[in-house]
C-alpha positions as CSV (number, residue, x, y, z in Angstrom):
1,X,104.5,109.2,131.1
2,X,102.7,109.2,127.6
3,X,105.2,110.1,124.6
4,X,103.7,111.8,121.7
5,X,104.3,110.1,118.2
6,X,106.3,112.6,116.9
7,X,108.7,112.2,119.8
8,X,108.7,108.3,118.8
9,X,112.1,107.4,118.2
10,X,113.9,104.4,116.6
11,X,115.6,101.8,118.6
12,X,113.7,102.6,121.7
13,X,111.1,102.0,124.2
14,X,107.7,104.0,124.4
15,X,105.0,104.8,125.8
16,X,101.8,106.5,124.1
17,X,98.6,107.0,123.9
18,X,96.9,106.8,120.4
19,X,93.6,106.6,118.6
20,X,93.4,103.1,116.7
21,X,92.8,104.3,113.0
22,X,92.7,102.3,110.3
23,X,93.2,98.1,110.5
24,X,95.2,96.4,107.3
25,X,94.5,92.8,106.1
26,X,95.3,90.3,108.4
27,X,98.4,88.1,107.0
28,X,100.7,85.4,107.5
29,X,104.5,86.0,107.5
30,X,107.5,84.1,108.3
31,X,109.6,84.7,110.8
32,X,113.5,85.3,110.9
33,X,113.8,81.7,112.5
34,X,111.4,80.7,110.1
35,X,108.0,80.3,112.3
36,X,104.8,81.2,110.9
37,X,103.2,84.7,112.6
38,X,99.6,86.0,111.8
39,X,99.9,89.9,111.8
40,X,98.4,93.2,111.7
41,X,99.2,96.5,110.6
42,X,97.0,99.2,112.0
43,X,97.5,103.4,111.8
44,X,97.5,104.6,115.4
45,X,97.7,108.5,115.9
46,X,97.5,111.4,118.2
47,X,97.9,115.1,117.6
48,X,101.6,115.5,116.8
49,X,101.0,112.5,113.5
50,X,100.3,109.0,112.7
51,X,102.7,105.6,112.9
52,X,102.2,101.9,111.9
53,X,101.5,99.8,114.6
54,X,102.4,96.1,114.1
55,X,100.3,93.9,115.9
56,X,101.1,89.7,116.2
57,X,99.5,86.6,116.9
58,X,97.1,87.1,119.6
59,X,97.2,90.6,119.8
60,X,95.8,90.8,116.6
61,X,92.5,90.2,117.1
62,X,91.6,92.0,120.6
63,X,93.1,95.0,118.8
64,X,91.4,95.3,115.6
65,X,88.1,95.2,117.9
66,X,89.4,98.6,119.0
67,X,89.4,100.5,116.1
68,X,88.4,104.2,116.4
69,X,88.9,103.9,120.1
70,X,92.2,105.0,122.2
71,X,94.8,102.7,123.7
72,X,98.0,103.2,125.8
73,X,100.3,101.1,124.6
74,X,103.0,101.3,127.2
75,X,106.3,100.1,126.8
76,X,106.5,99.5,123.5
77,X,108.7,99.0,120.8
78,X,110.0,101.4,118.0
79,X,111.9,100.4,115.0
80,X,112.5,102.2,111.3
81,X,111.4,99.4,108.7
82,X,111.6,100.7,104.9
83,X,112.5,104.1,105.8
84,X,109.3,104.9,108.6
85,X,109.0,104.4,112.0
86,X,107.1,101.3,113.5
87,X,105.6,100.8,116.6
88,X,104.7,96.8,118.5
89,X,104.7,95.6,121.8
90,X,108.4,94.1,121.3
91,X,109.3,91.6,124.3
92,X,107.3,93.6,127.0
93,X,104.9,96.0,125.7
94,X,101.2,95.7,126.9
95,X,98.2,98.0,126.0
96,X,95.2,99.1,127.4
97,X,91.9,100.8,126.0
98,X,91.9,104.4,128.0
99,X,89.4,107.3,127.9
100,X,90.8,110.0,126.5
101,X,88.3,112.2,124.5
102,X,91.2,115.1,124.1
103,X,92.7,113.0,121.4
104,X,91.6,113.5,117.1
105,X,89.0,111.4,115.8
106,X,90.2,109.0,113.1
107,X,89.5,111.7,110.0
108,X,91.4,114.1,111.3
109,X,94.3,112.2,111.8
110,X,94.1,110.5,108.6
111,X,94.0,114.5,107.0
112,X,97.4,114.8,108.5
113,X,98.6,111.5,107.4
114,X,97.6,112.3,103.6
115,X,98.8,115.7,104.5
116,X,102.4,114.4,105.2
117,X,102.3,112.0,102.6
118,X,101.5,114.8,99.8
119,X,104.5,116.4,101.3
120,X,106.9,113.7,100.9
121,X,106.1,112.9,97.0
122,X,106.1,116.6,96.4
123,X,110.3,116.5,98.1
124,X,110.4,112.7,95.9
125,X,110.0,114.9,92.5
């Protein structure tokens, strides 16, 4: 059963089904054990809000070919990093591309994202 991202919790497994947004640069980073990783930081979204999704190695690459389509991304992972929440596969998440026309397009989830963020700077001052 599909979550909606503002259900998305920290420390926890999920499943949902988001509209891929908005794709960062592609970058190398070192891991805790000190291996190199190429990732990818991509806005997914549905009607409730917006998360990062962090995308590694060879995930990178099949899903930045998917942006402003929908995925499922089921059994994923969610963590807080730097005081938002972060979605990734973790150690047994997979995704899919689905149909699913009920879902925003990419503008109008990005509206709610600048939206939110107006928000937060306006509680900051």
């Amino acid at each position: 059963m599909s979550m909606k991202v503002k259900d998305l919790k920290p420390n926890s497994n999920a499943t949902v089904r988001v509209r891929v947004c908005v794709q960062s640069p592609v970058r190398q980073v070192q891991s805790k054990k000190g291996y190199q990783l190429t990732v990818c930081t991509f806005i997914v979204g549905d009607e409730t809000g917006a998360i990062e999704y962090s995308s590694f190695g060879k995930d990178v690459t099949p899903m930045s070919k998917n942006v402003g389509k929908v995925v499922e991304i089921k059994d994923g992972w969610v963590k807080e990093w730097n005081g938002k929440l972060q979605l990734s596969l973790g150690k047994s998440g997979t995704w899919e591309l689905v149909e699913d026309k009920s879902l925003p397009l990419i503008s109008e989830i990005m509206k709610r994202v600048e939206k939110a963020e107006a928000e937060e700077e306006k509680e900051d001052n």
